[in-house]
SEBA-509161 format. One record per residue (C-alpha): x, y, z. Coordinates in nm, 4 decimals. Example, Ala and Ser with C-alpha at 12.3 -4.5 7.8 and 13.67 -1.06 7.14 Angstrom:
REM SEBA-509161
PT         x         y         z
PT    1.2300   -0.4500    0.7800
PT    1.3670   -0.1060    0.7140
END
This chain:
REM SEBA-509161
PT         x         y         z
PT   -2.7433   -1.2013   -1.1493
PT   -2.5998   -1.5387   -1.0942
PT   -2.7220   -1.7744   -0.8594
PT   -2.5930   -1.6647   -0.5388
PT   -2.6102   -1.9348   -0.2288
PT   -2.5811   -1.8168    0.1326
PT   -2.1986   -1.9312    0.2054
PT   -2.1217   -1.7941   -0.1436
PT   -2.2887   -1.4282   -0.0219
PT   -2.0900   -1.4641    0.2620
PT   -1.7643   -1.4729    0.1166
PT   -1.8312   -1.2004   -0.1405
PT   -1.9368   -0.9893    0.1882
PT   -1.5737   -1.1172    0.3328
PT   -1.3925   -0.9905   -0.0093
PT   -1.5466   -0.6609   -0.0216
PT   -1.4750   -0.6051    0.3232
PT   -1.1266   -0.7069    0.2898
PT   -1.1791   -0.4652   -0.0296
PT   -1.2433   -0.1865    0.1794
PT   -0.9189   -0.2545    0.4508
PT   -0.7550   -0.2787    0.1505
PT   -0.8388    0.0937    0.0509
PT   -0.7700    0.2558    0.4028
PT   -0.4102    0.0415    0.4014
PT   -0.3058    0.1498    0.1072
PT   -0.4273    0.4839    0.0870
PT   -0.0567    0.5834    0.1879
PT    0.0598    0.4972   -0.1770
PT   -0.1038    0.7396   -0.3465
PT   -0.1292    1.0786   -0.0592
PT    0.1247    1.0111    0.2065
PT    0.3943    1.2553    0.0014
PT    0.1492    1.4486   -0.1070
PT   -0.0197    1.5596    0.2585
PT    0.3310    1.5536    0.4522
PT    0.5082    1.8474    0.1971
PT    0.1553    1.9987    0.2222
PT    0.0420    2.0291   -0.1258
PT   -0.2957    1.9052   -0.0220
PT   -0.4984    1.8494    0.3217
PT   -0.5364    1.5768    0.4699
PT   -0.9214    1.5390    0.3926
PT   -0.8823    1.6656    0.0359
PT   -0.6347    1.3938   -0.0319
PT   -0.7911    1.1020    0.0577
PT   -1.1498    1.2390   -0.1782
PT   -0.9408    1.2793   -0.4736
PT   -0.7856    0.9066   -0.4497
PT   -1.1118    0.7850   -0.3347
PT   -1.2606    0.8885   -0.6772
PT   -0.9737    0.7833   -0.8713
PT   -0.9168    0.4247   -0.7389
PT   -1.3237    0.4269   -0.8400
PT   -1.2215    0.4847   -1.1963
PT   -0.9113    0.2712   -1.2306
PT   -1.1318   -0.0196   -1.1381
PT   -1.2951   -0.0436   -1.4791
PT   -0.9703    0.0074   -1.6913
PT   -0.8049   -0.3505   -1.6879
PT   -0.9224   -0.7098   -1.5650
PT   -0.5704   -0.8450   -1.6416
PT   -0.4912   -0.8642   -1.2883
PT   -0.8127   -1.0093   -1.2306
PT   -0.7627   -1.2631   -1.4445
PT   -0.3871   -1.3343   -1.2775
PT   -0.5655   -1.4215   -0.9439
PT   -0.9217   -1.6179   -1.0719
PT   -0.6972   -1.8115   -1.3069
PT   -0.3715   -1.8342   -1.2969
PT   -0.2436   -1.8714   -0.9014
PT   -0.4467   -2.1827   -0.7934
PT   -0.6043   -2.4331   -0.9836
PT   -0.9732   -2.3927   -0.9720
PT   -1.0374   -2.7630   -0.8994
PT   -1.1319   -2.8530   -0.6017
PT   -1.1264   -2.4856   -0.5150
PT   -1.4734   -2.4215   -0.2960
PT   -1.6150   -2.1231   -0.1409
PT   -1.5037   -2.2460    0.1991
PT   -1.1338   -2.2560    0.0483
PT   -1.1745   -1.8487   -0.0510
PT   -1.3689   -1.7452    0.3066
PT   -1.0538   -1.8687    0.4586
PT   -0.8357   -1.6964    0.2542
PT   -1.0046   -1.4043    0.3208
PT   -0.9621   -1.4450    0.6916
PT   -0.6082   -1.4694    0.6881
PT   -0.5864   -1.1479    0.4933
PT   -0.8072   -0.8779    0.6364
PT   -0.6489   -1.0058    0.9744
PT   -0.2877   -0.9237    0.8290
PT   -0.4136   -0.5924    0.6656
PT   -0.5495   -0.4838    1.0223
PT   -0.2431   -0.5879    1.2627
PT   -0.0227   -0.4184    1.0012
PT   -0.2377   -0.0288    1.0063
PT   -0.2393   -0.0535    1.3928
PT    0.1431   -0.1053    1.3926
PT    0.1602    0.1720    1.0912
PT    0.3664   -0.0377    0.8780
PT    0.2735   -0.0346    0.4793
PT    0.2628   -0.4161    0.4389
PT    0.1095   -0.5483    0.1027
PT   -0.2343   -0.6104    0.0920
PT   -0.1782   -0.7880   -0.2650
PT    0.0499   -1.0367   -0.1006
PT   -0.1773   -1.0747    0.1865
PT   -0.4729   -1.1805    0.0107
PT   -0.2248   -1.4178   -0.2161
PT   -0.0757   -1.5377    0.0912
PT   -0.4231   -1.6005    0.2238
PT   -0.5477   -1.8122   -0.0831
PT   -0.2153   -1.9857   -0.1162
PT   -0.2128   -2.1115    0.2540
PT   -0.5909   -2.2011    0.2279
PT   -0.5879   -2.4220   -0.1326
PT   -0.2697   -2.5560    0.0275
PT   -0.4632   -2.7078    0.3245
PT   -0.7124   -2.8000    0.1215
PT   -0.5744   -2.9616   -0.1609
PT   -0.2016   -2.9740   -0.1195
PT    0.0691   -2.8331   -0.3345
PT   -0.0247   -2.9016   -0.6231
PT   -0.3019   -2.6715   -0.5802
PT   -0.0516   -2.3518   -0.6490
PT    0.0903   -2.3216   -1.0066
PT    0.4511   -2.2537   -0.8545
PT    0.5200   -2.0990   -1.2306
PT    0.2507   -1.8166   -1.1743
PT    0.3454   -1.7580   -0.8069
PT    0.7314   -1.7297   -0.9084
PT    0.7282   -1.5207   -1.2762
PT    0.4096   -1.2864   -1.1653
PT    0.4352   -1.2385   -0.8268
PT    0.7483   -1.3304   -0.6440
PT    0.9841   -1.1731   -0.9051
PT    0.7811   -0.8276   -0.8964
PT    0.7898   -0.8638   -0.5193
PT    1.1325   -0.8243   -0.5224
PT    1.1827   -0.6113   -0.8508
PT    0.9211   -0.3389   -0.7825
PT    1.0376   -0.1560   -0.5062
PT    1.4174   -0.1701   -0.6363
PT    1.2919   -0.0372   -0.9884
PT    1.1059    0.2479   -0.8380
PT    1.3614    0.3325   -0.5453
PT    1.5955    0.3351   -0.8297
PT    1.3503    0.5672   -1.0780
PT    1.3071    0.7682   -0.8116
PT    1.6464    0.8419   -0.6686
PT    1.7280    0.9211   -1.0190
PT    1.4201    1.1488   -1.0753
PT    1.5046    1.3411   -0.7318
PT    1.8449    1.4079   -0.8783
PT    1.7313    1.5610   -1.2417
PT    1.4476    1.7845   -1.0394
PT    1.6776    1.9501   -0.8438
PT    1.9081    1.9833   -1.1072
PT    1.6535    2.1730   -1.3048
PT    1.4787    2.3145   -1.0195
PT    1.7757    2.4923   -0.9140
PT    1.7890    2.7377   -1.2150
PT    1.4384    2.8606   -1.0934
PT    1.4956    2.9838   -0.7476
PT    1.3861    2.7920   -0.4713
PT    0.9765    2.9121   -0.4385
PT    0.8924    2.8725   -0.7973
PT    1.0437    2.5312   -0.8169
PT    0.8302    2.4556   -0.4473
PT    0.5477    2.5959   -0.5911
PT    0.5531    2.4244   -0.9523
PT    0.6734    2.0556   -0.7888
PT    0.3897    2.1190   -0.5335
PT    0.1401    2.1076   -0.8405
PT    0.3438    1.8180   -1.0074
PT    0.2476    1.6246   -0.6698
PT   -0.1311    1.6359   -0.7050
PT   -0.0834    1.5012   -1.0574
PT    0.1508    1.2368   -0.9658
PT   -0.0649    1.1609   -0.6922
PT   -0.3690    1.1313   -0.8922
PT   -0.1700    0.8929   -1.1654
PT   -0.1007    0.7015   -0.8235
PT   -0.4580    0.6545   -0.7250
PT   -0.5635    0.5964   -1.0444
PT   -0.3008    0.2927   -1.1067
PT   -0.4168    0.1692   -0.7670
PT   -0.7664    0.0940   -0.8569
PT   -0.6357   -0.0593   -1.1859
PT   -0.4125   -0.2812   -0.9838
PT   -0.5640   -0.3590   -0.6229
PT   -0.9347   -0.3389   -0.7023
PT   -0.9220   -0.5696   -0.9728
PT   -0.7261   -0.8390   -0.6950
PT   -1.0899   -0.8556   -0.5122
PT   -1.2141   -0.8638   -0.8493
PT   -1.0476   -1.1958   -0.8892
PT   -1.1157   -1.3682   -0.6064
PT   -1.4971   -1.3023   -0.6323
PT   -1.4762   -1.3873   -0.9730
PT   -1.3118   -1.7117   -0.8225
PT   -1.5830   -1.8232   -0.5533
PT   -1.8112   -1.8159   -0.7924
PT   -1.6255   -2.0529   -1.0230
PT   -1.6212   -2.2290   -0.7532
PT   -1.9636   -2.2398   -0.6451
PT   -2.0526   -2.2978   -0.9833
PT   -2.2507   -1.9456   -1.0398
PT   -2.0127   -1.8642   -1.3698
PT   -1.8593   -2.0721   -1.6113
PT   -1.4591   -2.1522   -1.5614
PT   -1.2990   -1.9405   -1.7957
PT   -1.5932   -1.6214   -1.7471
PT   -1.4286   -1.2987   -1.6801
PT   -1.5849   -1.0914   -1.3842
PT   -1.8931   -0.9746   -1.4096
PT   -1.9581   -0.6490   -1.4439
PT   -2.1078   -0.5997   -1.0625
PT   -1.8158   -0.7327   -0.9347
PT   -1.6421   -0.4631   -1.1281
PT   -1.8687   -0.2431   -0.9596
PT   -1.8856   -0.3455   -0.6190
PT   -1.4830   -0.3750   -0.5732
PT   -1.3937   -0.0409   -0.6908
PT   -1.6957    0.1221   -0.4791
PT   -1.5618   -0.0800   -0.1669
PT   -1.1635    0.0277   -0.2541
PT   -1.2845    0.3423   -0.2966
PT   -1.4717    0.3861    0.0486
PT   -1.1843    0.2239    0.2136
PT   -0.9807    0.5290    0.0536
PT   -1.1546    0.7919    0.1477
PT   -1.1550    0.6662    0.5800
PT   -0.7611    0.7107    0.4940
PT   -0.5517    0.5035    0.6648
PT   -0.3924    0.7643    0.8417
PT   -0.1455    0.5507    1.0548
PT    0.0214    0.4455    0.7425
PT    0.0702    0.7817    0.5733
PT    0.2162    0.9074    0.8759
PT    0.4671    0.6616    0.8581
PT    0.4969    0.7005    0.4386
PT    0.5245    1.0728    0.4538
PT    0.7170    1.1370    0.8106
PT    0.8737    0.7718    0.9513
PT    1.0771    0.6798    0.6493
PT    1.2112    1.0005    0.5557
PT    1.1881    1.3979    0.5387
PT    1.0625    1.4505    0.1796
PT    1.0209    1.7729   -0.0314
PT    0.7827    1.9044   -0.3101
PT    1.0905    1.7727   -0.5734
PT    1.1107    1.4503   -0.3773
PT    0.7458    1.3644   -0.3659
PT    0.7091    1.4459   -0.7305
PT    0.9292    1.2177   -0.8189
PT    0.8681    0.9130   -0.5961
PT    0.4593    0.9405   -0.6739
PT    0.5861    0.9685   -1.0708
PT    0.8103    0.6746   -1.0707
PT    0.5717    0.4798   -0.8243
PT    0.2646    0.5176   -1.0531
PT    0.4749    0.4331   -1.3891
PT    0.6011    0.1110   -1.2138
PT    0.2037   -0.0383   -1.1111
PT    0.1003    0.1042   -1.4519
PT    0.2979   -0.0726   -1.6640
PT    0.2807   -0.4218   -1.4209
PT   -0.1429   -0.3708   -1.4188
PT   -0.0929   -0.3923   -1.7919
PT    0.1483   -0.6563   -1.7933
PT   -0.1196   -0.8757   -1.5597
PT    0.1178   -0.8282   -1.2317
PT   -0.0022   -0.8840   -0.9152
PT    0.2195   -0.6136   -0.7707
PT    0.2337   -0.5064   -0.5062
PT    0.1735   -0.1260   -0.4707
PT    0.2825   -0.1118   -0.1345
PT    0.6369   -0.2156   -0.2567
PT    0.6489    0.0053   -0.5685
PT    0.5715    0.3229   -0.3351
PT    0.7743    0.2634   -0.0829
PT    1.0701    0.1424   -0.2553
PT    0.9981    0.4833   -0.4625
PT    1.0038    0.7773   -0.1384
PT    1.3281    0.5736   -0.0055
PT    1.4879    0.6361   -0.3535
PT    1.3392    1.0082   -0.3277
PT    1.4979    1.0096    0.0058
PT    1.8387    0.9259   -0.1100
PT    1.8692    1.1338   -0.4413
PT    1.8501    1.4514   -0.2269
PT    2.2078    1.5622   -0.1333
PT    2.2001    1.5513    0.2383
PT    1.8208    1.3146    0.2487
PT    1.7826    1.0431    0.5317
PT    1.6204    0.7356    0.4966
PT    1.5652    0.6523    0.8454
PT    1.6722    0.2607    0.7749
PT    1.5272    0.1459    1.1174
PT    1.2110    0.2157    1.0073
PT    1.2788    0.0597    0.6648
PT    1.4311   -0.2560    0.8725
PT    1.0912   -0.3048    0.9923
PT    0.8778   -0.2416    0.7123
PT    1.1010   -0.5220    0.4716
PT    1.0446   -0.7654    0.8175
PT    0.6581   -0.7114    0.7825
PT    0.6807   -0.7489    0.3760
PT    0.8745   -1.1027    0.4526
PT    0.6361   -1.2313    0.6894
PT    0.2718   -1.0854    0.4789
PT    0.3078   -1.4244    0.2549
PT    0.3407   -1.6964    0.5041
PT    0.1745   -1.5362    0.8034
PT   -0.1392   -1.4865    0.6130
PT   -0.0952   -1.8290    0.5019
PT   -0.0618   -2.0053    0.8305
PT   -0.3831   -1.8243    0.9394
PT   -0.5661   -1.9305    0.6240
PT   -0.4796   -2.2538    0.6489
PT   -0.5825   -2.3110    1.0015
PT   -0.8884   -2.1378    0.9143
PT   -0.9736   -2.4090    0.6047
PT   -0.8784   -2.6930    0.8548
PT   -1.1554   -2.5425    1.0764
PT   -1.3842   -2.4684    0.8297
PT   -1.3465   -2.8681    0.7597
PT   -1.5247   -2.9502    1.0527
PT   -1.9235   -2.8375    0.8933
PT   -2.1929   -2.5045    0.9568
PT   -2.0273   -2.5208    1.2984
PT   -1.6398   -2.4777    1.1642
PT   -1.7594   -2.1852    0.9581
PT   -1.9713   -1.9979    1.2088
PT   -1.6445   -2.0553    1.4446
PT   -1.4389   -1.8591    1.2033
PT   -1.6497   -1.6058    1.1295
PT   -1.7219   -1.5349    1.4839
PT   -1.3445   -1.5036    1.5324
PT   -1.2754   -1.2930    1.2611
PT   -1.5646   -1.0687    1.4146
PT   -1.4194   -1.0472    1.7165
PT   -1.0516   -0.9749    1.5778
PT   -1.1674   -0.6872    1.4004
PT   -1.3662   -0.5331    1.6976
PT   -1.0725   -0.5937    1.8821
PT   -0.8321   -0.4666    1.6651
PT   -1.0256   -0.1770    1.6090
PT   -1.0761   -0.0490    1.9909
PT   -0.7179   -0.0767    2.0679
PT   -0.6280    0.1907    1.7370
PT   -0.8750    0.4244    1.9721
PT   -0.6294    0.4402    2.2984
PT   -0.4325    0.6570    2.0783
PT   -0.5990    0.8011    1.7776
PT   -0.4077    0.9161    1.4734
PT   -0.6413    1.1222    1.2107
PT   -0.6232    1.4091    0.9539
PT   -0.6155    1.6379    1.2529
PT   -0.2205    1.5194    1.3460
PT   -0.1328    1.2881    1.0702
PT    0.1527    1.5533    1.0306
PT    0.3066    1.6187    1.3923
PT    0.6084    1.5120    1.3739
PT    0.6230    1.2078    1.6123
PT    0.8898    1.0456    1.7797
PT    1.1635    0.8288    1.5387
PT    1.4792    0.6146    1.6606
PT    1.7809    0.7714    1.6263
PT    1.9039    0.8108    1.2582
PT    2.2969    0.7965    1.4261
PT    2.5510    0.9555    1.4898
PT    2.7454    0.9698    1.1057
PT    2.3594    1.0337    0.9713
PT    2.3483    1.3431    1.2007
PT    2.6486    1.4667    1.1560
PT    2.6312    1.4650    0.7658
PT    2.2653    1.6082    0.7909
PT    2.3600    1.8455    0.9687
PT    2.6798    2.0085    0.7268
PT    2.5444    1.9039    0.4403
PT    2.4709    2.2905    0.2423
PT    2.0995    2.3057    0.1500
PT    2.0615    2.2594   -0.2164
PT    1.8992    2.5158   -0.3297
PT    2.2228    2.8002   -0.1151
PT    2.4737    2.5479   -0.2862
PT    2.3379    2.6159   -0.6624
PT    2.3045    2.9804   -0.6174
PT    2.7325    2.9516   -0.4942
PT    2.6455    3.2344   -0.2508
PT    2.7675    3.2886    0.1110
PT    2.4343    3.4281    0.2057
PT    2.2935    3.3577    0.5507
PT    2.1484    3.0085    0.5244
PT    1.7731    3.0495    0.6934
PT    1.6603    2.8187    0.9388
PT    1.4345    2.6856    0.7385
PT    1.6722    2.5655    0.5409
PT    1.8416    2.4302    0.8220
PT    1.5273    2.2684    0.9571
PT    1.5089    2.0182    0.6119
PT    1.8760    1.9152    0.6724
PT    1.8115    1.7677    0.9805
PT    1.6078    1.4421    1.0898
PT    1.2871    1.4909    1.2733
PT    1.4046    1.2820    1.5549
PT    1.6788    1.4881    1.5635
PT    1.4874    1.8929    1.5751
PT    1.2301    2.0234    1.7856
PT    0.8914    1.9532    1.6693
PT    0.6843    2.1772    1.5817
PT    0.3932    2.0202    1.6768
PT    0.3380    1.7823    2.0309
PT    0.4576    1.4268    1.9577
PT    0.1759    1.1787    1.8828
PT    0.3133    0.8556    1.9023
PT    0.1898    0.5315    1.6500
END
């Protein structure tokens, strides 16, 4: 193994632990649909995407090579420059599960690294042509080409679906989910592991343990798709609640399609050496799910929020990484500051999540949403369920049928409320 100094072990540490936040925060992406239409639980979920992220790690390092190469010039670049980075990310990550709201961790960490080689070396530091063409563009592009796919997608499976009678289609989509949801996890690993991948690969450039232009070595490989995968299989159940239940009521058809179009968008960018963000591309995909169903409800408060914490991910992050780096400036005694603060963030982060615990055990009661309105209600509630509208019968409509017409915040639970 390459010569490994203490600092430099210290901010591998720091990547694989932002690694494994990264797993548990994004978990969401890949199961959210899946365990809210209840074609797997909870538990079983999160192990198959655990596994899966595992083995998408080793099938690309052109991602990899987008973040140890491409976004800030390694000159200049030292270990004390990544640590910070680092800092401002897992911090973002955190505050963002306890709220529930699926930020990206991809733009946190670039965020983080931006802010920190900024303070450290100035602008020029960040190849603006990088930052603009491979990860600003897709930041926008992503979650509109998915929403888009997947509105689309939603539309054709019910059109098909509809000539099968309503259980049969259930039953068939629900099947189509674990697959989609697999092809999910698996383009997940491909794309977020390989992120820590790169900025390992990047301290040691810096600290001078591998040459410039090396590709990572194969224990970093390793290490970052064991952490991602860990952090996958905690399941960041905060997030999926708000994935599978906050944004919108989704079917079998609907989560079919939003996991297909989701995991053909990061596919094709992990290829393409995009630092996407998969946050974006699944999100952007259950709103479009959401909306191709006649009579669906994206619950746009919600969404309000969620495109608030996406805008702030790049420079928030960044503004703690910098101020981190200036620290960090200061000697052993800067460093040891911020690492005793990021400590103590964590820990404190992490015992105010326990005042009110959300786990596989009630990731699915339906919890108290805002109001979807009074013109969303209305239509929600007339709108003829899709599958009594194909069959052109006047047939009693059941109330179960009833029930996925209208917004949670708008029916009775069925389970007690347990709020974010």
């Amino acid at each position: 193994m390459e010569h490994i100094t203490l600092l430099l072990g210290i901010v591998i540490i720091t990547a694989l632990v932002f690694d494994f936040t990264n797993g548990f925060h994004d978990t969401a992406n890949a199961m959210a649909t899946t365990i809210s239409t209840g074609a797997l639980k909870p538990k079983t979920a999160v192990a198959m995407s655990a596994v899966l992220n595992l083995v998408g790690a080793f099938m690309s390092v052109e991602v990899a090579k987008t973040i140890s190469k491409g976004l800030v010039n390694e000159e200049g670049i030292q270990p004390e420059v990544i640590f910070a980075a680092l800092v401002g990310a897992i911090l973002w990550n955190l505050l963002t599960w306890l709220v529930g709201l699926p930020s990206s961790s991809s733009h946190a960490l670039m965020g983080g690294l931006i802010g920190a080689a900024v303070a450290s070396a100035g602008l020029g530091a960040v190849n603006g042509d990088t930052l603009v063409t491979k990860v600003l563009i897709p930041a926008i592009a992503a979650p509109l080409v998915a929403g888009l796919a997947a509105m689309l997608a939603t539309k054709v499976t019910y059109k098909f679906g509809n000539k099968v009678g309503e259980k049969t289609s259930a039953k068939g989509y629900r099947a189509g989910q674990i697959a989609s949801a697999g092809l999910v996890s698996l383009a997940h690993g491909t794309n977020d592991a390989q992120k820590t991948m790169g900025i390992i690969t990047l301290a040691l450039i810096a600290g001078g343990a591998i040459a410039p232009d090396a590709n990572p070595p194969v224990w970093v490989i390793l290490s970052a798709g064991v952490a991602i995968a860990l952090g996958t299989y905690l399941g960041g159940w905060r997030i999926i609640r708000t994935m599978g239940k906050g944004l919108t009521d989704l079917q079998p058809q609907q989560g079919f399609a939003a996991q297909t179009s989701a995991a053909t968008v990061i596919l094709a960018s992990s290829n393409l050496g995009f630092s996407l963000s998969t946050t974006h591309s699944c999100s952007g995909a259950v709103m479009g799910a959401g909306l191709g169903r006649k009579g669906g409800v994206v619950r746009w408060s919600t969404a309000t929020r969620m495109f608030v914490a996406w805008g702030l991910t790049l420079p928030a992050a960044g503004l703690v990484s910098a101020g981190a780096e200036l620290v960090m400036r200061t000697g052993d005694i800067g460093i040891a500051a911020v690492t005793v603060f990021l400590v103590g963030s964590c820990l404190a982060i992490w015992l105010v999540s326990r005042r009110q615990v959300i786990d596989h055990n009630n990731v699915n009661d339906v919890a108290e949403t805002e109001d979807p309105g009074v013109v969303t209600t209305a239509i929600a509630a007339v709108t003829v369920p899709p599958t009594a509208a194909a069959a052109g019968t006047t047939a009693a409509v059941t109330d179960e049928d009833l029930r996925a017409t209208i917004p949670a915040s708008t029916a009775t639970p069925a389970a007690p409320a347990a709020a974010l």
